[in-house]
Rosetta silent file (secondary structure, phi, psi, omega in degrees, C-alpha in Angstrom):
SEQUENCE: XXXXXXXXXXXXXXXXXXXXXXXXXXXXXXXXXXXXXXXXXXXXXXXXXXXXXXXXXXXXXXXXXXXXXXXXXXXXXXXXXXXXXXXXXXXXXXXXXXXXXXXXXXXXXXXXXXXXXXXXXXXXXXXXXXXXXXXXXXXXXXXXXXXXXXXXXXXXXXXXXXXXXXXXXXXXXXXXXXXXXXXXXXXXXXXX
SCORE:     score description
SCORE:     0.000 S_00000001
   1 L     0.000  121.429  179.494   -6.321    8.189   22.583 S_00000001
   2 L   -73.380  154.732  177.076   -5.659    9.966   19.285 S_00000001
   3 L   -70.125  163.025  176.593   -2.562    9.230   17.253 S_00000001
   4 L   -56.353  152.435 -172.850    0.279   11.800   17.224 S_00000001
   5 L   -88.531  -10.442 -177.792   -0.480   14.881   15.143 S_00000001
   6 L   -73.441  159.295  173.076    2.732   15.086   13.105 S_00000001
   7 L   -86.210  -55.063  175.369    2.999   13.954    9.484 S_00000001
   8 L  -143.685  169.571 -178.133    6.654   12.946    9.725 S_00000001
   9 L   -97.807   31.683  170.784    9.516   13.714   12.092 S_00000001
  10 L  -130.338  161.517  179.851   11.435   15.866    9.598 S_00000001
  11 L   -73.526  138.242  176.661   10.756   19.416    8.452 S_00000001
  12 L  -121.772  151.231  176.531    8.528   19.811    5.409 S_00000001
  13 L   -66.815  150.674  174.791    7.919   22.913    3.296 S_00000001
  14 L   -68.137  150.358 -177.865    4.698   24.776    3.905 S_00000001
  15 H   -54.472  -44.991 -177.106    2.000   24.150    1.307 S_00000001
  16 H   -66.037  -17.485  178.962    2.123   27.765    0.097 S_00000001
  17 H   -88.776   -5.097  179.628    5.879   27.444   -0.523 S_00000001
  18 L   -76.008  156.663  177.755    5.468   24.536   -2.976 S_00000001
  19 L   -68.708  161.626 -174.347    5.687   25.108   -6.725 S_00000001
  20 H   -61.147  -38.801  179.043    2.432   25.586   -8.632 S_00000001
  21 H   -62.100  -42.848 -179.387    2.480   22.115  -10.250 S_00000001
  22 H   -67.258  -43.964  178.205    2.832   20.397   -6.888 S_00000001
  23 H   -60.828  -41.159  179.211    0.095   22.505   -5.305 S_00000001
  24 H   -62.576  -45.337  179.696   -2.184   21.732   -8.260 S_00000001
  25 H   -61.783  -45.320 -179.323   -1.494   17.978   -7.952 S_00000001
  26 H   -65.810  -34.812  177.192   -2.132   17.987   -4.198 S_00000001
  27 H   -67.696  -37.925  176.105   -5.374   19.932   -4.676 S_00000001
  28 H   -61.883  -43.764  176.791   -6.549   17.350   -7.237 S_00000001
  29 H   -58.692  -44.109 -179.179   -5.815   14.626   -4.679 S_00000001
  30 H   -63.824  -39.615  178.133   -7.783   16.543   -2.080 S_00000001
  31 H   -64.661  -42.557 -176.938  -10.744   16.939   -4.464 S_00000001
  32 H   -75.634  -39.391 -172.694  -10.769   13.227   -5.350 S_00000001
  33 H  -103.038  -16.468 -175.342   -9.999   11.787   -1.917 S_00000001
  34 L    84.375    3.856  179.512  -11.257   14.469    0.437 S_00000001
  35 L  -164.078  163.316  171.952   -7.758   14.836    1.875 S_00000001
  36 L   -99.532  111.376 -178.494   -4.117   15.134    0.906 S_00000001
  37 L   -55.259  135.588 -178.416   -2.532   11.818    1.911 S_00000001
  38 H   -59.307  -28.642  177.379    0.239   12.377    4.418 S_00000001
  39 H   -61.803  -36.526  178.318    2.592   10.222    2.364 S_00000001
  40 H   -69.792  -41.202  175.887    2.391   12.832   -0.398 S_00000001
  41 H   -61.433  -38.072  179.829    3.028   15.648    2.061 S_00000001
  42 H   -61.294  -37.498 -178.658    6.013   13.649    3.361 S_00000001
  43 H   -79.737   -5.175  177.401    7.496   13.529   -0.138 S_00000001
  44 L   -69.142   -9.225  174.093    7.192   17.301   -0.617 S_00000001
  45 L   -68.938  -16.412  177.380   10.584   17.479    1.047 S_00000001
  46 L  -148.806   96.416 -170.682   12.010   16.346   -2.321 S_00000001
  47 H   -64.537  -32.305  177.068    9.753   17.243   -5.246 S_00000001
  48 H   -65.431  -41.463  178.196   11.596   15.121   -7.812 S_00000001
  49 H   -69.628  -32.906  174.741   11.146   12.084   -5.568 S_00000001
  50 H   -59.719  -47.021  179.988    7.489   13.050   -5.033 S_00000001
  51 H   -63.484  -43.797  177.780    6.940   12.930   -8.799 S_00000001
  52 H   -62.041  -45.197 -179.766    8.770    9.614   -9.114 S_00000001
  53 H   -60.660  -49.877 -176.592    6.840    8.174   -6.173 S_00000001
  54 H   -67.023  -38.400  177.299    3.427    9.280   -7.444 S_00000001
  55 H   -61.892  -46.251 -179.466    4.127    8.104  -10.999 S_00000001
  56 H   -65.697  -47.697  179.893    5.225    4.691   -9.762 S_00000001
  57 H   -58.368  -48.110 -176.820    2.395    4.375   -7.240 S_00000001
  58 H   -62.585  -40.317  177.867   -0.264    5.414   -9.745 S_00000001
  59 H   -68.634  -43.573 -177.036    0.962    2.949  -12.357 S_00000001
  60 H   -67.680  -45.769 -169.195    1.367    0.126   -9.835 S_00000001
  61 H  -100.391  -21.505 -174.279   -1.837    0.551   -7.864 S_00000001
  62 H  -115.070  -23.708 -174.768   -4.319    2.289  -10.172 S_00000001
  63 L   -78.767  117.151 -179.883   -3.425    1.356  -13.751 S_00000001
  64 L   -93.950  -10.258 -179.585   -5.518   -1.567  -14.931 S_00000001
  65 L   -72.723  -34.313 -173.848   -4.089   -1.630  -18.454 S_00000001
  66 L  -107.270    5.635 -177.670   -0.689   -2.960  -17.405 S_00000001
  67 L  -139.504  126.650  178.381   -1.648   -5.132  -14.439 S_00000001
  68 L   -80.196  -19.360  178.643   -3.961   -8.141  -14.365 S_00000001
  69 L   -67.385  143.382  176.498   -4.284   -8.042  -10.587 S_00000001
  70 L   -73.431  164.279  175.844   -7.414   -6.312   -9.353 S_00000001
  71 H   -60.389  -39.435  179.277   -7.147   -3.175   -7.258 S_00000001
  72 H   -63.058  -44.238  179.136   -8.402   -5.199   -4.305 S_00000001
  73 H   -60.134  -41.785  179.077   -5.698   -7.848   -4.809 S_00000001
  74 H   -65.078  -40.621  178.629   -3.017   -5.154   -4.926 S_00000001
  75 H   -67.945  -36.193  177.275   -4.393   -3.530   -1.773 S_00000001
  76 H   -63.253  -41.576  175.650   -4.530   -6.910   -0.044 S_00000001
  77 H   -60.727  -44.114  179.531   -0.845   -7.432   -0.849 S_00000001
  78 H   -57.135  -42.238 -178.160   -0.120   -3.965    0.544 S_00000001
  79 H   -70.831  -42.630 -178.521   -1.842   -4.840    3.819 S_00000001
  80 H   -65.936  -42.530  176.017   -0.214   -8.260    4.217 S_00000001
  81 H   -61.280  -45.132 -178.554    3.265   -6.838    3.520 S_00000001
  82 H   -67.407  -31.316  175.193    2.578   -3.975    5.921 S_00000001
  83 H   -66.699  -44.120  178.280    1.331   -6.402    8.554 S_00000001
  84 H   -61.114  -33.073 -178.460    4.548   -8.409    8.276 S_00000001
  85 L   -94.725   -0.242 -177.084    6.497   -5.164    8.673 S_00000001
  86 L    53.059   44.629 -178.441    4.238   -3.696   11.417 S_00000001
  87 L   -91.177  101.963 -178.276    3.826   -0.518    9.371 S_00000001
  88 H   -55.524  -48.419 -177.531    1.190    1.565   11.129 S_00000001
  89 H   -54.936  -56.436 -173.977    0.854    4.067    8.280 S_00000001
  90 H   -71.037  -30.610  176.260    0.211    1.514    5.545 S_00000001
  91 H   -64.008  -42.242  179.552   -1.954   -0.737    7.702 S_00000001
  92 H   -67.930  -50.207 -174.553   -4.329    2.138    8.407 S_00000001
  93 H   -68.824  -50.189 -175.402   -4.376    3.533    4.853 S_00000001
  94 H   -81.913  -23.639  169.877   -4.429    0.300    2.872 S_00000001
  95 H   -62.055  -39.487  176.366   -6.606   -1.477    5.429 S_00000001
  96 H   -64.846  -40.594  179.442   -9.182    1.226    4.684 S_00000001
  97 H   -63.385  -39.752  176.674   -8.772    0.615    0.938 S_00000001
  98 H   -63.511  -44.640  177.896   -9.422   -3.108    1.447 S_00000001
  99 H   -57.438  -44.286 -177.511  -12.536   -2.305    3.488 S_00000001
 100 H   -67.401  -51.065 -175.281  -13.739    0.025    0.745 S_00000001
 101 H   -69.684  -30.463 -177.826  -12.973   -2.173   -2.269 S_00000001
 102 H   -93.123  -13.510 -171.967  -14.277   -5.374   -0.676 S_00000001
 103 L    55.099   34.118 -177.084  -17.278   -3.817    1.095 S_00000001
 104 L  -139.663   96.250 -179.189  -16.165   -5.975    4.002 S_00000001
 105 H   -63.417  -25.686  179.071  -14.828   -4.231    7.120 S_00000001
 106 H   -71.506  -37.575  179.792  -13.933   -7.584    8.659 S_00000001
 107 H   -60.122  -45.709  178.221  -11.660   -8.563    5.766 S_00000001
 108 H   -56.318  -43.932 -179.441   -9.586   -5.425    6.219 S_00000001
 109 H   -68.776  -39.018  178.475   -9.150   -6.171    9.914 S_00000001
 110 H   -63.333  -42.339  179.434   -8.315   -9.835    9.320 S_00000001
 111 H   -64.127  -36.582  178.605   -5.613   -8.917    6.805 S_00000001
 112 H   -64.991  -44.498 -173.412   -4.142   -6.436    9.262 S_00000001
 113 H   -86.205  -48.208 -177.752   -4.026   -8.929   12.127 S_00000001
 114 H  -170.035   96.888 -174.630   -3.563  -12.326   10.436 S_00000001
 115 H   -58.822  -21.725 -176.469   -4.616  -12.848    6.839 S_00000001
 116 H   -71.982  -15.341  178.935   -4.690  -16.622    7.350 S_00000001
 117 H   -80.757  -14.874 -179.214   -7.849  -16.451    9.496 S_00000001
 118 L   -77.013  156.840 -177.567   -9.930  -15.171    6.585 S_00000001
 119 L   -96.839   71.779 -177.457  -11.875  -17.587    4.436 S_00000001
 120 L   -96.822  158.594  176.838  -10.201  -16.829    1.100 S_00000001
 121 L   -71.256  166.185 -176.992  -10.001  -18.974   -1.995 S_00000001
 122 H   -58.707  -37.683 -178.079   -6.816  -20.903   -2.826 S_00000001
 123 H   -62.267  -49.791 -178.918   -5.749  -18.353   -5.434 S_00000001
 124 H   -65.357  -41.709  178.196   -5.875  -15.412   -3.030 S_00000001
 125 H   -60.192  -43.724  179.653   -4.206  -17.420   -0.250 S_00000001
 126 H   -62.222  -41.294  179.043   -1.350  -18.410   -2.556 S_00000001
 127 H   -62.185  -46.327 -177.658   -0.860  -14.783   -3.601 S_00000001
 128 H   -72.787  -35.535  174.156   -0.770  -13.536   -0.020 S_00000001
 129 H   -59.990  -42.805  179.859    1.436  -16.411    1.155 S_00000001
 130 H   -63.354  -47.837 -179.580    3.899  -15.500   -1.591 S_00000001
 131 H   -62.021  -40.294  178.908    3.848  -11.783   -0.689 S_00000001
 132 H   -64.763  -46.360  179.699    4.295  -12.582    3.003 S_00000001
 133 H   -65.147  -39.933  178.200    7.213  -14.934    2.334 S_00000001
 134 H   -62.003  -28.988  178.783    8.801  -12.453   -0.074 S_00000001
 135 H   -81.089  -44.553 -171.744    8.635   -9.910    2.754 S_00000001
 136 H   -93.706  -28.353 -178.261    9.763  -12.056    5.671 S_00000001
 137 L  -142.692   59.587 -172.935   12.067  -14.625    4.025 S_00000001
 138 H   -58.697  -32.361 -178.637   12.904  -13.311    0.553 S_00000001
 139 H   -69.862  -12.669 -179.009   15.971  -15.492    0.201 S_00000001
 140 H   -96.784   -2.687  175.048   13.753  -18.572    0.538 S_00000001
 141 L   -63.277  133.985 -177.758   11.520  -17.811   -2.460 S_00000001
 142 L  -144.885 -174.562 -178.682   12.050  -20.609   -4.967 S_00000001
 143 H   -59.067  -36.407  178.831   10.559  -22.352   -7.995 S_00000001
 144 H   -57.152  -43.023 -178.975    8.022  -24.157   -5.815 S_00000001
 145 H   -64.071  -44.102  178.893    6.568  -20.804   -4.711 S_00000001
 146 H   -68.279  -38.977  178.655    6.285  -19.531   -8.285 S_00000001
 147 H   -64.084  -34.286  176.873    4.865  -22.867   -9.471 S_00000001
 148 H   -64.275  -40.251  177.367    2.191  -22.660   -6.777 S_00000001
 149 H   -64.140  -41.995  177.341    1.101  -19.280   -8.149 S_00000001
 150 H   -63.345  -40.516 -177.961    0.935  -20.735  -11.660 S_00000001
 151 H   -60.538  -37.422 -177.189   -1.009  -23.741  -10.363 S_00000001
 152 L   -89.813    6.095  171.233   -3.757  -21.559   -8.870 S_00000001
 153 L   111.721    1.608  176.070   -4.168  -19.540  -12.050 S_00000001
 154 L   -80.894  149.968  175.668   -1.693  -16.673  -12.006 S_00000001
 155 L   -92.870  171.947  175.640    0.349  -15.981  -15.118 S_00000001
 156 H   -62.269  -37.373  176.377    4.058  -15.211  -15.229 S_00000001
 157 H   -62.310  -40.388  177.845    3.120  -11.541  -15.753 S_00000001
 158 H   -62.214  -39.857  178.741    0.955  -11.749  -12.621 S_00000001
 159 H   -60.681  -42.282  175.805    3.912  -13.145  -10.679 S_00000001
 160 H   -58.230  -46.161 -177.376    5.928  -10.101  -11.750 S_00000001
 161 H   -66.806  -35.652  175.593    3.094   -7.823  -10.585 S_00000001
 162 H   -63.608  -45.932  178.291    2.795   -9.621   -7.234 S_00000001
 163 H   -62.281  -43.983 -178.500    6.552   -9.204   -6.708 S_00000001
 164 H   -60.833  -44.938 -179.393    6.424   -5.575   -7.840 S_00000001
 165 H   -66.753  -46.449  179.276    3.588   -4.741   -5.442 S_00000001
 166 H   -62.309  -42.720 -179.572    5.157   -6.546   -2.488 S_00000001
 167 H   -63.950  -42.103  179.596    8.542   -4.927   -3.145 S_00000001
 168 H   -59.804  -43.678 -177.477    7.016   -1.445   -3.399 S_00000001
 169 H   -75.750  -24.916  169.728    5.278   -1.778   -0.050 S_00000001
 170 H   -63.926  -39.690  175.917    8.401   -3.089    1.615 S_00000001
 171 H   -63.475  -52.174 -175.701   10.018    0.146    0.409 S_00000001
 172 H   -66.036  -33.524  176.208    7.173    2.405    1.549 S_00000001
 173 H   -60.118  -42.584 -179.407    6.961    0.622    4.910 S_00000001
 174 H   -68.447  -35.686  174.175   10.611    1.413    5.542 S_00000001
 175 H   -63.921  -45.547 -179.139   10.109    5.056    4.559 S_00000001
 176 H   -62.843  -42.993  177.351    7.118    5.293    6.892 S_00000001
 177 H   -63.742  -47.671 -175.352    9.054    3.688    9.764 S_00000001
 178 H   -63.525  -33.585 -178.463   12.155    5.785    9.179 S_00000001
 179 H   -97.468   -2.150 -174.429   10.245    9.072    9.077 S_00000001
 180 L    54.397   50.990 -176.703    7.665    8.106   11.751 S_00000001
 181 L   -73.569  132.674  177.896    4.936    8.837    9.200 S_00000001
 182 L  -106.323  138.808  176.725    1.397    9.122   10.566 S_00000001
 183 L   -73.898  157.702  172.284   -1.690    8.386    8.465 S_00000001
 184 L   -60.957  133.730 -175.296   -4.404   10.959    8.002 S_00000001
 185 H   -62.972  -23.527 -179.141   -6.775   10.430   10.923 S_00000001
 186 H   -59.761  -30.906 -176.889   -9.779   10.323    8.550 S_00000001
 187 H   -60.276  -31.584 -174.790   -8.788    6.836    7.350 S_00000001
 188 H   -58.617  -35.762 -174.593   -9.601    5.296   10.742 S_00000001
 189 H  -101.794   -4.111 -176.866  -13.348    5.782   10.402 S_00000001
 190 L   -77.509  146.763  174.208  -13.815    5.315    6.658 S_00000001
 191 L    58.024   39.781  177.765  -15.573    2.271    5.124 S_00000001
 192 L  -105.082    0.000    0.000  -16.701    0.837    8.457 S_00000001
Protein backbone atom coordinates (compact mmCIF):
# COMPACT_ATOMS: atom_id res chain seq x y z
CA UNK A 1 0.00 0.00 0.00
CA UNK A 2 1.61 3.29 -1.02
CA UNK A 3 1.77 6.21 1.37
CA UNK A 4 -0.59 9.18 0.81
CA UNK A 5 0.40 11.38 -2.11
CA UNK A 6 0.19 14.80 -0.44
CA UNK A 7 3.24 16.75 0.74
CA UNK A 8 1.43 18.47 3.61
CA UNK A 9 -2.20 19.14 4.50
CA UNK A 10 -2.01 22.89 3.84
CA UNK A 11 -1.94 24.76 0.55
CA UNK A 12 1.48 25.44 -0.94
CA UNK A 13 2.41 27.77 -3.80
CA UNK A 14 3.04 26.17 -7.15
CA UNK A 15 6.71 25.82 -8.06
CA UNK A 16 6.37 28.27 -10.97
CA UNK A 17 4.95 30.91 -8.59
CA UNK A 18 8.04 30.90 -6.34
CA UNK A 19 10.64 33.65 -6.60
CA UNK A 20 13.70 33.00 -8.75
CA UNK A 21 16.09 32.51 -5.80
CA UNK A 22 13.87 29.85 -4.27
CA UNK A 23 13.41 28.05 -7.58
CA UNK A 24 17.18 28.12 -8.13
CA UNK A 25 17.82 26.69 -4.63
CA UNK A 26 15.25 23.92 -5.10
CA UNK A 27 16.71 23.03 -8.50
CA UNK A 28 20.19 22.75 -6.94
CA UNK A 29 18.72 20.39 -4.34
CA UNK A 30 17.12 18.35 -7.10
CA UNK A 31 20.42 18.15 -9.01
CA UNK A 32 22.36 17.04 -5.92
CA UNK A 33 19.77 14.72 -4.38
CA UNK A 34 17.72 13.63 -7.37
CA UNK A 35 14.61 15.11 -5.77
CA UNK A 36 13.31 18.17 -3.97
CA UNK A 37 12.79 17.06 -0.36
CA UNK A 38 9.17 17.49 0.65
CA UNK A 39 10.22 19.32 3.81
CA UNK A 40 11.60 22.10 1.60
CA UNK A 41 8.41 22.21 -0.45
CA UNK A 42 6.47 22.39 2.84
CA UNK A 43 8.43 25.49 3.85
CA UNK A 44 7.71 27.28 0.56
CA UNK A 45 4.54 28.46 2.26
CA UNK A 46 6.76 30.99 4.08
CA UNK A 47 9.94 31.80 2.16
CA UNK A 48 11.65 33.64 5.02
CA UNK A 49 11.17 30.59 7.23
CA UNK A 50 12.39 28.36 4.38
CA UNK A 51 15.65 30.33 4.27
CA UNK A 52 16.02 30.22 8.05
CA UNK A 53 15.25 26.49 8.10
CA UNK A 54 17.70 25.62 5.31
CA UNK A 55 20.47 27.78 6.77
CA UNK A 56 20.06 26.18 10.19
CA UNK A 57 19.73 22.65 8.81
CA UNK A 58 22.75 23.01 6.53
CA UNK A 59 24.94 24.33 9.33
CA UNK A 60 23.71 21.74 11.84
CA UNK A 61 23.76 18.65 9.65
CA UNK A 62 26.30 19.31 6.89
CA UNK A 63 28.90 21.72 8.25
CA UNK A 64 31.92 19.83 9.55
CA UNK A 65 33.90 22.93 10.49
CA UNK A 66 31.71 23.84 13.46
CA UNK A 67 30.65 20.39 14.65
CA UNK A 68 32.84 17.53 15.86
CA UNK A 69 30.05 14.99 15.50
CA UNK A 70 30.19 12.99 12.29
CA UNK A 71 27.38 13.24 9.77
CA UNK A 72 26.44 9.68 10.68
CA UNK A 73 26.26 10.53 14.40
CA UNK A 74 24.02 13.51 13.65
CA UNK A 75 21.77 11.37 11.45
CA UNK A 76 21.63 8.69 14.14
CA UNK A 77 20.45 11.30 16.64
CA UNK A 78 17.83 12.43 14.13
CA UNK A 79 16.50 8.88 13.81
CA UNK A 80 16.46 8.14 17.55
CA UNK A 81 14.66 11.42 18.32
CA UNK A 82 12.21 10.74 15.50
CA UNK A 83 11.65 7.21 16.75
CA UNK A 84 10.81 8.53 20.21
CA UNK A 85 8.38 10.97 18.59
CA UNK A 86 6.97 8.46 16.04
CA UNK A 87 7.72 10.90 13.23
CA UNK A 88 7.07 9.05 9.98
CA UNK A 89 8.62 11.74 7.79
CA UNK A 90 11.94 11.92 9.63
CA UNK A 91 12.18 8.18 10.24
CA UNK A 92 11.95 7.51 6.51
CA UNK A 93 14.26 10.35 5.42
CA UNK A 94 16.91 10.12 8.13
CA UNK A 95 16.68 6.33 8.33
CA UNK A 96 17.74 6.37 4.67
CA UNK A 97 20.63 8.72 5.50
CA UNK A 98 21.82 6.33 8.22
CA UNK A 99 21.64 3.42 5.77
CA UNK A 100 23.64 5.43 3.24
CA UNK A 101 26.30 6.84 5.57
CA UNK A 102 26.83 3.58 7.46
CA UNK A 103 26.54 1.25 4.45
CA UNK A 104 24.41 -0.84 6.78
CA UNK A 105 20.70 -1.18 6.00
CA UNK A 106 20.14 -3.08 9.24
CA UNK A 107 21.50 -0.25 11.39
CA UNK A 108 18.99 2.18 9.93
CA UNK A 109 16.14 -0.20 10.69
CA UNK A 110 17.37 -0.93 14.21
CA UNK A 111 17.57 2.78 15.02
CA UNK A 112 14.05 3.27 13.71
CA UNK A 113 12.60 0.43 15.77
CA UNK A 114 14.79 0.27 18.90
CA UNK A 115 18.32 1.64 18.84
CA UNK A 116 19.22 -0.41 21.92
CA UNK A 117 19.20 -3.69 19.97
CA UNK A 118 22.14 -2.61 17.82
CA UNK A 119 25.66 -3.56 18.80
CA UNK A 120 27.09 -0.06 19.19
CA UNK A 121 30.10 1.07 21.17
CA UNK A 122 29.68 2.75 24.57
CA UNK A 123 30.28 6.21 23.11
CA UNK A 124 27.50 5.93 20.53
CA UNK A 125 25.13 4.34 23.06
CA UNK A 126 25.71 7.17 25.53
CA UNK A 127 25.05 9.75 22.82
CA UNK A 128 21.81 8.11 21.73
CA UNK A 129 20.67 7.49 25.32
CA UNK A 130 21.18 11.19 26.00
CA UNK A 131 19.27 12.24 22.86
CA UNK A 132 16.43 9.84 23.68
CA UNK A 133 16.17 11.07 27.27
CA UNK A 134 16.36 14.70 26.16
CA UNK A 135 13.41 13.95 23.88
CA UNK A 136 11.26 11.87 26.21
CA UNK A 137 12.16 13.22 29.67
CA UNK A 138 13.96 16.53 29.14
CA UNK A 139 13.32 17.73 32.66
CA UNK A 140 15.27 14.74 33.98
CA UNK A 141 18.54 15.55 32.18
CA UNK A 142 21.14 16.22 34.87
CA UNK A 143 24.87 16.41 35.57
CA UNK A 144 25.14 12.61 35.60
CA UNK A 145 23.94 12.49 31.98
CA UNK A 146 26.44 15.13 30.86
CA UNK A 147 29.23 13.49 32.87
CA UNK A 148 28.51 10.18 31.14
CA UNK A 149 29.03 11.86 27.76
CA UNK A 150 32.33 13.32 28.97
CA UNK A 151 33.37 9.93 30.35
CA UNK A 152 32.95 8.22 26.97
CA UNK A 153 34.96 10.86 25.15
CA UNK A 154 32.64 13.68 24.14
CA UNK A 155 33.73 17.25 24.79
CA UNK A 156 31.57 20.02 26.21
CA UNK A 157 31.26 21.39 22.66
CA UNK A 158 30.06 17.95 21.54
CA UNK A 159 27.43 17.98 24.30
CA UNK A 160 26.17 21.29 22.92
CA UNK A 161 26.02 19.77 19.42
CA UNK A 162 24.18 16.67 20.66
CA UNK A 163 21.62 18.91 22.39
CA UNK A 164 21.36 21.16 19.33
CA UNK A 165 20.74 18.21 17.00
CA UNK A 166 18.21 16.54 19.29
CA UNK A 167 16.37 19.83 19.85
CA UNK A 168 16.22 20.57 16.11
CA UNK A 169 14.66 17.21 15.33
CA UNK A 170 12.14 17.55 18.11
CA UNK A 171 11.12 20.78 16.36
CA UNK A 172 11.01 19.26 12.87
CA UNK A 173 9.11 16.21 14.14
CA UNK A 174 6.40 18.49 15.50
CA UNK A 175 6.22 20.41 12.22
CA UNK A 176 5.93 17.14 10.30
CA UNK A 177 3.20 15.85 12.63
CA UNK A 178 1.30 19.12 12.63
CA UNK A 179 1.30 19.44 8.84
CA UNK A 180 0.93 15.68 8.14
CA UNK A 181 4.13 15.88 6.08
CA UNK A 182 4.87 12.90 3.84
CA UNK A 183 8.40 11.94 2.79
CA UNK A 184 9.35 11.65 -0.85
CA UNK A 185 8.54 8.07 -1.80
CA UNK A 186 12.02 7.61 -3.32
CA UNK A 187 13.59 7.44 0.16
CA UNK A 188 11.91 4.10 0.89
CA UNK A 189 14.01 2.15 -1.58
CA UNK A 190 17.32 4.01 -1.36
CA UNK A 191 20.47 2.50 0.23
CA UNK A 192 18.97 -0.96 0.71
Amino acid sequence: MPQPKHIVKISLPEFEDLDDDTKRYLRICEEKLGLIPNVLRAYTGNLKKLRNFTNFYNQLMLDEEYCNLTKLEREMIAVVVSSANNCYYCLVVHGQAVRDLSNDPQLGEMLVMNYRVSNMDDRTCAMLDFAFKLTTKPEQINDFDREELLRVGFSEKDIFDICDTAAFFNYTNRMAHGLDMMPNSEYHSQSR
